[in-house]
Phi, psi and omega in degrees: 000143202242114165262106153112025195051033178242132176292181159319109164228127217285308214301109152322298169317297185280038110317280194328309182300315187280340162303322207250001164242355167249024175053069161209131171253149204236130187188134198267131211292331206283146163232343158170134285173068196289119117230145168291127196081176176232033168275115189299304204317001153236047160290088173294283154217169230195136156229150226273179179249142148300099178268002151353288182303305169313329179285326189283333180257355193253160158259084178273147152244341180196136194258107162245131191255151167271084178106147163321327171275329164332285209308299179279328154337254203336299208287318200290262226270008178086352201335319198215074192289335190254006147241160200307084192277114189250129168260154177220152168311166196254167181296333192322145154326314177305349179227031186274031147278324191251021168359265193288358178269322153325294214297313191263013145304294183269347167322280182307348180264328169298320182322294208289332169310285203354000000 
């Protein structure tokens, strides 16, 4: 499946490069994080990222979170009370049962960068 009319691409630099020309940023709710394993559901305990400088220098228009433990931290604690928040299935491995309802989730949240 082709986002922004680009193919599928491995090479990290160029991830990077297509993120940063279609203005989109990648950031993690977390600033750092106890779990045993890599299911959040086992996230003991977590302190949260500021995001305050980001909010104050960016023109976010939409918050997309990756996975369900995203979505409620962002909702739980206010992160972003005045912007628009689209939750998606998370990339994790852990959620490859839902492929294609993932796969046309996040289809529809890139849609909306456009």
């Amino acid at each position: 499946m082709l986002f922004f009319n680009v193919p599928f691409e491995t090479d990290y630099d160029k991830r990077v490069a297509l993120l940063l020309n279609h203005h989109i940023g990648l950031w993690d709710v977390y600033h750092l994080f106890e779990r045993r394993g890599s299911l959040d559901t086992s996230i003991k305990t977590a302190e949260l990222n500021d995001f305050s400088e980001i909010l104050d220098t960016a023109n976010i228009q939409l918050i997309i979170t990756n996975g369900k433990k995203a979505y409620e931290e962002v909702l739980e604690n206010q992160l972003f009370p005045d912007i628009t928040i689209m939750p998606c299935i998370s990339t994790s491995g852990a959620a490859n049962g839902y492929m294609k309802k993932r796969r046309q989730q996040w289809y529809e949240a890139l849609e909306m960068v456009r």
